[in-house]
C-alpha angles and dihedrals in degrees: 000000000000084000087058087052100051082049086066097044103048087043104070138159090233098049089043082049087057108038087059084041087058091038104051086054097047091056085060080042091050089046102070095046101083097032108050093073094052088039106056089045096069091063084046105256116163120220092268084058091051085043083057103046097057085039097052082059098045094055076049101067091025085071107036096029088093095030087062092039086058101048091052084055088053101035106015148254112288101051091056099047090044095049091045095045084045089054092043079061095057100051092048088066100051081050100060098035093048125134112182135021099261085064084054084057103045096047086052095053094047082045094063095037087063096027087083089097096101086081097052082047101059093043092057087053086056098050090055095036119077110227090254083065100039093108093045092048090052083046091055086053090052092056090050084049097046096035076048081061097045099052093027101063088024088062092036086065096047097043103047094062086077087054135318088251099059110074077057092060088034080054100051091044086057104047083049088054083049089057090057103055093045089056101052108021113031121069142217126272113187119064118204097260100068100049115120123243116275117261144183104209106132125234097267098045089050086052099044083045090053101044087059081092116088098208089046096041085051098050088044092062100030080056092041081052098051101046084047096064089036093054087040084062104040094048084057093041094095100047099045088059088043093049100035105035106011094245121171129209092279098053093041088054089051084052098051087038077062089051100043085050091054098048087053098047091055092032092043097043118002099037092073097043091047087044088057096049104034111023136225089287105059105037084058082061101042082052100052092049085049095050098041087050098048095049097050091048102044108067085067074067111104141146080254099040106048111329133215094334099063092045100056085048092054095047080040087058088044099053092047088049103055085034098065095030104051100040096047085049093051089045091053092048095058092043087056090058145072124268090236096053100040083119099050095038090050089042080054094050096043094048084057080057092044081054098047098049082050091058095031101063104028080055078051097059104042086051092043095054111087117199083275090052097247149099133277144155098274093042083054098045088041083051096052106044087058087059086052096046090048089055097057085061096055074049098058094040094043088056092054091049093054081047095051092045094045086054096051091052090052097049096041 
């Protein structure tokens, strides 16, 4: 019976309401993955330039993720979500009607100043989830943003057979769509007593004030290390299709909609079953072993050395093993802090992650140009076994989490 009751809780209208709201940003997310490389390069931009443009986003919202995440503490929710989807519109279509690549550039850039809305996101998932559901809300976060990955690129590969420019329009169509919904269906979830008080720390000095606990300090880089290898990965994605199997912008779009099924098959079902038996710890470390794994393994994949098969089953390894790491990071991270600051603790962790997709792929573009500025077999598999290195290292920090952890609760 009490099993029936925390169904209904953790199964409400709002949090349904949110979880279309995320995924229906994450397919014009989703949209630009597979493009932007092929893209850029008609208007003759090298891999550092690609490295760039996913970096130029990401200090975007490494800078404006908390800030956001604040201001939906102070002001609510569902302002926040609605101006930076809005926003989100509006680059888009920079993006569609650009001529050049310095319009490439600047939609990007508006983009990420507006693309900080996955922390306002997350908070309003901890105002309608008890504590008891926390893993399985962020879980349900994780599935919008996978099912995002399946339709986004899905749709990429379909729609830019009609012209390179046009999943950007279909994207910015779609965020305004998004506006819309926010604005007449979903409501809001935090009431005016339980804002916090105002206050004028900046954004580093919130960071450097949240990081002065250890369990927290230690989550924020395991979850920095982790998006740093996965963005590692996904910046080279569509050059090492391109490189090892000839693949074009379509093909490469199928391959990340197979990625983003398989993250919301574990994130959507098995996250919350694992998180019962086995606990956050622990399924941080199961995901690292699994990625660092998976990216040393997958540059040996090629049209000649396994095929297609092997490399379904190596994107497959990379998507479980994101899919159980990062949400039971993220999960960890809300249940560490207070009821009144979820915003601003989540802004603080996703603008780690911010910082981490700016270093990621601009790593990604210095160790993927050869001396002709351009991309071949030994730059790939460079590229990749930084990721996995880098991922030893998320390995090393997410074991002494699970230790410290394991200490606190002995001694408490």
């Amino acid at each position: 019976m009490q099993t029936d009751k925390t169904e209904e809780k953790f199964l409400t209208g709002p949090l349904l309401v949110i979880f279309f709201t995320i995924f229906i940003d994450l397919v014009g997310f989703g949209i630009v993955i597979p493009l932007l490389t092929f893209y850029a390069e008609e208007y003759n931009a090298t891999p550092l330039d690609v490295g760039l443009l996913v970096s130029s986003y990401s200090l975007m919202q490494f800078i404006f993720s908390p800030i956001w995440g604040n201001l939906s503490d102070r002001f609510g929710r569902k302002p926040i979500l609605f101006i930076t989807i809005l926003g989100s519109s509006i680059g888009y279509l920079i993006l569609g009607f650009a001529g050049s690549l310095a319009m490439i550039y600047f939609g990007r850039i508006l983009a990420g100043i507006t693309g900080g809305n996955l922390a306002a996101a997350q908070a309003y998932i901890a105002d309608v989830t008890t504590r008891e559901n926390r893993a399985r809300g962020m879980g349900l976060f994780g599935m919008a943003f996978g099912l995002g990955f399946i339709l986004g690129p899905a749709l990429a590969g379909v729609l830019s057979k009609f012209g390179m420019h046009v999943p950007f329009l279909f994207a910015a169509g779609l965020s305004l769509v998004n506006t819309f919904l926010l604005l007449f269906i979903l409501p809001e979830s935090r009431k005016p007593g339980n804002r916090p008080p105002r206050t004028d720390r900046g954004r580093l000095s919130m960071l450097l004030a949240s990081l002065k606990d250890k369990r927290f300090a230690t989550i924020t880089i395991d979850y920095f290390l982790i998006v740093t290898a996965f963005s590692m990965m996904t910046t080279a994605f569509a050059y090492f299709t391109l490189v090892k199997f000839g693949y074009n912008a379509a093909e490469t779009g199928y391959l990340l909609g197979f990625v983003g099924l398989i993250a919301a098959v574990v994130q959507g079902g098995a996250f919350g079953v694992l998180t019962k038996h086995f606990g956050e710890a622990r399924l941080v470390i199961a995901g690292c072993v699994i990625l660092v794994l998976s990216l040393f393994a997958v540059p040996f994949v090629s049209a000649a050395s396994g095929g297609l098969v092997f490399l379904l089953i190596g994107i497959g390894s990379f998507a479980v093993g994101n899919s159980i790491a990062s949400p039971a990071l993220t999960s960890l991270a809300s249940k560490i802090t207070s009821e009144s600051e979820q915003g601003q603790a989540l802004g603080i962790l996703q603008s780690s992650a911010s910082l981490a997709r700016v270093i990621g792929p601009l790593l990604c573009g210095v160790l993927l140009n050869n001396a002709m500025q351009e991309v071949d077999d030994s730059t790939l598999q460079r590229t990749f076994w930084t990721a996995a290195g880098i991922m030893c290292v998320a390995l090393i920090t997410s074991v002494y989490f699970a230790r410290i952890s394991k200490a606190e609760r002995l001694t408490s």
